[in-house]
N, C-alpha and C positions, 0 to 999 in steps of 0.2 A: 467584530467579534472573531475570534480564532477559532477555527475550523483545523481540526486534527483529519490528517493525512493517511492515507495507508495507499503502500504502491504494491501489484501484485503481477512483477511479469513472469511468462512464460515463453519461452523460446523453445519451439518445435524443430527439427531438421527439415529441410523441403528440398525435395528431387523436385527437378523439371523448373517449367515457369511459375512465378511465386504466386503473380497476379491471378492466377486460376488457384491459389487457396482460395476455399469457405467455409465456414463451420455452419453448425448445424441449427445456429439461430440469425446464420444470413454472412454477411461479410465480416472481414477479419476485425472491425473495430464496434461491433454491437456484440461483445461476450456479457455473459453474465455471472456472477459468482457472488456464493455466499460465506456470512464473514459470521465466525463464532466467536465471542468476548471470551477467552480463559486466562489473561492478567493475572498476575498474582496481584489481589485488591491494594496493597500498601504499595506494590511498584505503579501501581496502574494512579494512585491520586497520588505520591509524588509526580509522575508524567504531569498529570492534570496541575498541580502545584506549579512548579516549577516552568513548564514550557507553555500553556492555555493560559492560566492565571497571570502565570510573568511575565506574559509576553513575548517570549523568546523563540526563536528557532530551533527546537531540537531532530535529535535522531542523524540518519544517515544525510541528510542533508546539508546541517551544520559543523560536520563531524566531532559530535560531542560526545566524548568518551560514555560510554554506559559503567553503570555499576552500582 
């Protein structure tokens, strides 16, 4: 079954040595973050159409023109 993606980085500047970054719920790869649905509904089920249902690769990935 296809499982829709979402990538969410963040790049900080860092003085010094990197390896003594941590954040505030432990080391640099246990972040947490929350995600809000505001899709405009008819963009959001062609998405679902077209790339979930068809099977396909979309977005930044496949570079599939948006529109």
């Amino acid at each position: 079954m296809p499982t829709p993606q979402l990538i969410f980085e963040v790049h900080y500047p860092v003085t010094g040595d990197p390896r003594a970054v941590s954040l505030a719920s432990g080391g640099v790869l246990g972040v947490h973050a929350d995600f809000l649905n505001a899709w405009d509904q008819e963009a959001l089920e062609r998405e679902v159409r077209v790339c979930l249902n068809g099977d396909n690769v979309c977005g930044v990935v496949s570079n599939r023109a948006t529109g």
